[in-house]
TORTI-973191 format. One line per 3 residues: their letters; for each residue x, y, z of C-alpha. Coordinates in Angstrom, 3 decimals, decimal comma. Example, Ala and Ser with C-alpha at 12.3 -4.5 7.8 and 13.67 -1.06 7.14 Angstrom:
REM residues 2
AS) 12,300 -4,500 7,800  13,670 -1,060 7,140
This chain:
REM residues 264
XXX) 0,000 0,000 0,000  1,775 3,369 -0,937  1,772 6,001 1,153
XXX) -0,577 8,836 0,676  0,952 11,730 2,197  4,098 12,824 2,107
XXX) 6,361 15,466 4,134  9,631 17,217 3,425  11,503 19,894 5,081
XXX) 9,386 19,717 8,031  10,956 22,384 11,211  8,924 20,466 13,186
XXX) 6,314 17,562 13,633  4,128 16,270 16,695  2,533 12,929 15,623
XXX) 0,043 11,214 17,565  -1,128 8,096 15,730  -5,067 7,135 15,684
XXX) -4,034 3,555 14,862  -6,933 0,840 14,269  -6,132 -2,737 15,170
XXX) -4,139 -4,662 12,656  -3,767 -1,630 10,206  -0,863 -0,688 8,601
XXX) 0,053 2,810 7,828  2,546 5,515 7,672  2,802 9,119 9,239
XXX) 3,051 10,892 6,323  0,231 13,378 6,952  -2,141 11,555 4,293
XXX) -1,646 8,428 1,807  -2,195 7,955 -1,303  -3,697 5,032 -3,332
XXX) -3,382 4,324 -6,948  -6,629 4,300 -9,577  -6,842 0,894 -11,830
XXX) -9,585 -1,296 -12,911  -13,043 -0,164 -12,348  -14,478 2,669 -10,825
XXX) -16,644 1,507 -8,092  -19,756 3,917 -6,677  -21,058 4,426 -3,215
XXX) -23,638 2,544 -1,848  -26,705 4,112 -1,115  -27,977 1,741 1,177
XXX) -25,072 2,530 3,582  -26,255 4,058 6,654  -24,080 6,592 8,566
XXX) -25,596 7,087 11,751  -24,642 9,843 14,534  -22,364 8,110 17,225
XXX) -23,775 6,194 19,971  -25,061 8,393 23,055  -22,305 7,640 25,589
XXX) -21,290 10,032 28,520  -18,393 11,758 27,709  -15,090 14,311 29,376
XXX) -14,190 17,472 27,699  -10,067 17,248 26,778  -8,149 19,963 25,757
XXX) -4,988 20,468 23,903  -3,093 23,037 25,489  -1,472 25,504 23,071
XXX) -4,358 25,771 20,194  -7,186 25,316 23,281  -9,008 22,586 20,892
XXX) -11,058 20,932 22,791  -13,309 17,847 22,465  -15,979 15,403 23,872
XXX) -14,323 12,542 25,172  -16,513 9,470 25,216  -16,846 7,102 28,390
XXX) -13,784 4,729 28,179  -11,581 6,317 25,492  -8,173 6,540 27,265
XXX) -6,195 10,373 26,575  -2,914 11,222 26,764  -2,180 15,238 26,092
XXX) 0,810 16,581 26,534  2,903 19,718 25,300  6,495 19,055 23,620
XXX) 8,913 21,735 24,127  11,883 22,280 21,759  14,686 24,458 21,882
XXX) 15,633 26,384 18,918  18,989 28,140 17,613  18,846 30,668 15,362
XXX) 22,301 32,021 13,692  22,821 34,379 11,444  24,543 34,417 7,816
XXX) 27,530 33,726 9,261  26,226 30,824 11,779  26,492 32,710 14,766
XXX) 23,879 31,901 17,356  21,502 34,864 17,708  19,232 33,477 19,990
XXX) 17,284 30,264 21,378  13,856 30,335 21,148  11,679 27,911 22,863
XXX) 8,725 25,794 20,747  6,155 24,634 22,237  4,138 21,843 20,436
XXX) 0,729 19,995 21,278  0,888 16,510 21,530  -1,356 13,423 22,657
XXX) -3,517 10,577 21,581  -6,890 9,652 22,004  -7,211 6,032 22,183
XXX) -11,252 3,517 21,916  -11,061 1,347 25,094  -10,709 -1,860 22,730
XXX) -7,565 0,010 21,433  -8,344 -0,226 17,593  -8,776 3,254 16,770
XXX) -6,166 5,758 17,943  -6,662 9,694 17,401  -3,463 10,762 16,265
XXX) -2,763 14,581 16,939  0,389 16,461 14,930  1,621 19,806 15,276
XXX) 3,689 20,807 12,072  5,900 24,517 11,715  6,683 24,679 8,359
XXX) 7,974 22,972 4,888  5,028 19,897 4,350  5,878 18,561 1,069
XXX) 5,350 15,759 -1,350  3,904 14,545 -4,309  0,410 12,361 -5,569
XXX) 0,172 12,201 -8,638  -3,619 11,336 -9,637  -3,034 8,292 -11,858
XXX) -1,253 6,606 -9,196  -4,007 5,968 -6,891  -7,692 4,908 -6,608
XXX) -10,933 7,011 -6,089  -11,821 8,371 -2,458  -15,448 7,791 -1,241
XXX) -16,457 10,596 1,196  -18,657 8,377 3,833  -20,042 11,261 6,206
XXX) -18,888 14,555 6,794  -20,397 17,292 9,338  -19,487 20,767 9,754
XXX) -18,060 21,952 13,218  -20,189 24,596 15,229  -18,112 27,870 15,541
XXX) -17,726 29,079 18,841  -15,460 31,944 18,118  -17,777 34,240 16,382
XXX) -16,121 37,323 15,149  -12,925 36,176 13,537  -14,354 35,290 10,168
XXX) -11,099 34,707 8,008  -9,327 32,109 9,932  -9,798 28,426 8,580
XXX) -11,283 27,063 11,351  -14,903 28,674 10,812  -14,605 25,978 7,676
XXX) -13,862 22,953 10,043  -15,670 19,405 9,252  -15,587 16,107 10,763
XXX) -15,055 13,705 8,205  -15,602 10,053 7,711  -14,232 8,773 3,952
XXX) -12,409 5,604 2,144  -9,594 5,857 0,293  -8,231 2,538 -2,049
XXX) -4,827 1,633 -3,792  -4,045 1,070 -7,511  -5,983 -2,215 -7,897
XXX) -8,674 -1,539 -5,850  -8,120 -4,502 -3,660  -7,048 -2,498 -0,358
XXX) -9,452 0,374 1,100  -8,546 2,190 4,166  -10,759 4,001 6,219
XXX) -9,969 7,302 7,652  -12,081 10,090 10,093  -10,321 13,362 10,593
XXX) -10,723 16,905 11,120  -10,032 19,102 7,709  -11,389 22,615 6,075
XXX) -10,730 21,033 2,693  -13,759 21,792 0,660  -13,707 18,544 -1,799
XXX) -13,938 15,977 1,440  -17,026 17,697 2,810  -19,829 16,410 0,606
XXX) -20,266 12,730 0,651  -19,836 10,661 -2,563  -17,076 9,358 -4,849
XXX) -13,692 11,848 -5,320  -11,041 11,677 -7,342  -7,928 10,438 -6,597
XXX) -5,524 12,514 -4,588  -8,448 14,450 -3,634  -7,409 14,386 0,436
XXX) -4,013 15,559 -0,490  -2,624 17,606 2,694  -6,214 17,565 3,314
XXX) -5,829 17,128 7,425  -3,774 19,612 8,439  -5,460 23,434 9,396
XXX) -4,015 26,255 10,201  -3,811 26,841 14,185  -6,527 29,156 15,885
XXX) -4,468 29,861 18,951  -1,342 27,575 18,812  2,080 29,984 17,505
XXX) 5,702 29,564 18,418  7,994 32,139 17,806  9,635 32,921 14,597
XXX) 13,351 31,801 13,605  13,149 35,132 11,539  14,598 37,762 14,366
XXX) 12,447 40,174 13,317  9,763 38,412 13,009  5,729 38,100 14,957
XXX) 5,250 34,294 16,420  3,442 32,298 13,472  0,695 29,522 13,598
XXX) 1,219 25,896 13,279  -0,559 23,286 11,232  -2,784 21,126 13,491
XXX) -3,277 17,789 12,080  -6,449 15,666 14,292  -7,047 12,504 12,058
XXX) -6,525 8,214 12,138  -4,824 8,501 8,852  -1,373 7,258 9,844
XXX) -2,744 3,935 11,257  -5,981 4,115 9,252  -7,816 0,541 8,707
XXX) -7,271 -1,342 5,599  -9,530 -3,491 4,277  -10,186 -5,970 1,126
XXX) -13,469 -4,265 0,065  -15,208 -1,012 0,033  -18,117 -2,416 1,271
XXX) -16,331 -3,781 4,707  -14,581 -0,331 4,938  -18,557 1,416 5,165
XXX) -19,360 -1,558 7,318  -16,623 -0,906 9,595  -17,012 3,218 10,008
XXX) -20,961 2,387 11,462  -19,073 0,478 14,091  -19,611 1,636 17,617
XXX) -16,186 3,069 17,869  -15,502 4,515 14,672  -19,279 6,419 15,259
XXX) -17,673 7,509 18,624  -14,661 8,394 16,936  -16,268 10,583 14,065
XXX) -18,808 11,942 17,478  -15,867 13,038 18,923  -14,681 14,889 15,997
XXX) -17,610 16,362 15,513  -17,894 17,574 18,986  -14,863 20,004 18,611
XXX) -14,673 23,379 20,249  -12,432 25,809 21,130  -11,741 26,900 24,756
């Protein structure tokens, strides 16, 4: 299975992984699976219900203040990563240290399949899918976040959805389920995409979370926040057990959770 996202030059990455029980993945942000042989539709008859009512604990992440639902059961770890930074100058003097501070932490079903993997990324993502490498992507459910932070209308997290979608590899003989947070337009209307279509399609830019600047002159900048399973997403031999799997219990919890997202 090749991988569908891919990262270079990065200052600086927090992964968390939402891994699912005998998956196999990469953190790489977002795979990518190759297009070949038929393309298949969505069924209609699948049913996407809202996650199971279960009691749940607000967590928090500490720097960007995202905060979520916690369902009964679901073991947390947060946790802030703090890196120390030298900046030189032309010359490669040392100017300064500056201190980055980085959100961290996993969310994790109490069976242990799925994992919530949270990343905090600086600068430089990179990479390369090319479209006729990799299969179609079936958007399963999506559902947009409720702002709470009314009065800042250009920043990208007004445009935050839960999503629930299926990506597959060349053949289409290997699906893999993934539920994540994104603003990426394409992935927020269910149906069949094209391939490539979640490209870099997890990470947002930061509401609250900034570190400072290697530039000396410089304001502190926002992070990308990445909150998805995509690294240890669920792979499967058909698109119809991928849709059976995402109306399990957990995976329902799992997109719940996601959908429950506030800020502090």
């Amino acid at each position: 299975m090749a991988s569908r996202l891919g990262f270079s030059h990065i200052v600086l990455v927090m992964s968390i992984v939402l891994v699912l029980a005998g998956a196999l993945g990469f953190v790489a942000y977002k795979n990518f699976y190759s297009t070949g042989g038929s393309v298949k539709a969505v069924d209609d008859n699948v049913t996407t219900d809202d996650a199971p009512a279960v009691e749940s604990v607000a967590v928090c992440l500490t720097q960007e203040r995202l905060c979520f639902n916690n369902p009964d059961g679901w073991d947390t770890d947060m946790h802030t990563v703090s890196i120390q930074q030298q900046i030189t100058d032309d010359s490669g003097d040392v100017v300064r240290t500056v201190e980055q501070v980085y959100d961290a932490g996993t969310i994790t079903s109490p069976s242990g399949a799925v994992e919530l993997n949270i990343e905090s990324v600086y600068e430089g993502i990179g990479g390369w899918c090319e479209p006729s490498d990799f299969g179609p992507i079936y958007v399963l459910k999506a559902e947009k976040l409720t702002p709470s932070w009314v009065g800042q209308s250009d920043i990208e997290v007004n445009n935050l959805y839960a999503v629930g979608y299926v990506n597959s590899d060349a053949a289409e003989t290997e699906y893999r389920l993934v539920v994540m947070l994104t603003k990426y337009e394409p992935l927020t209307t269910v149906g069949q995409k094209a391939s490539c279509t979640d490209s870099y399609a997890n990470f947002y830019e930061s509401k609250n979370a900034v570190v400072p600047s290697p530039d000396v002159n410089s304001a502190d900048e926002k992070v990308l926040i990445s909150v998805s399973t995509n690294a240890g997403a669920a792979v499967t031999n058909s698109l119809q057990s991928a849709e059976d799997l995402f109306v399990s219990d957990e995976y329902q919890q799992a997109f719940g959770l996601l959908a429950s997202a506030y800020f502090e």
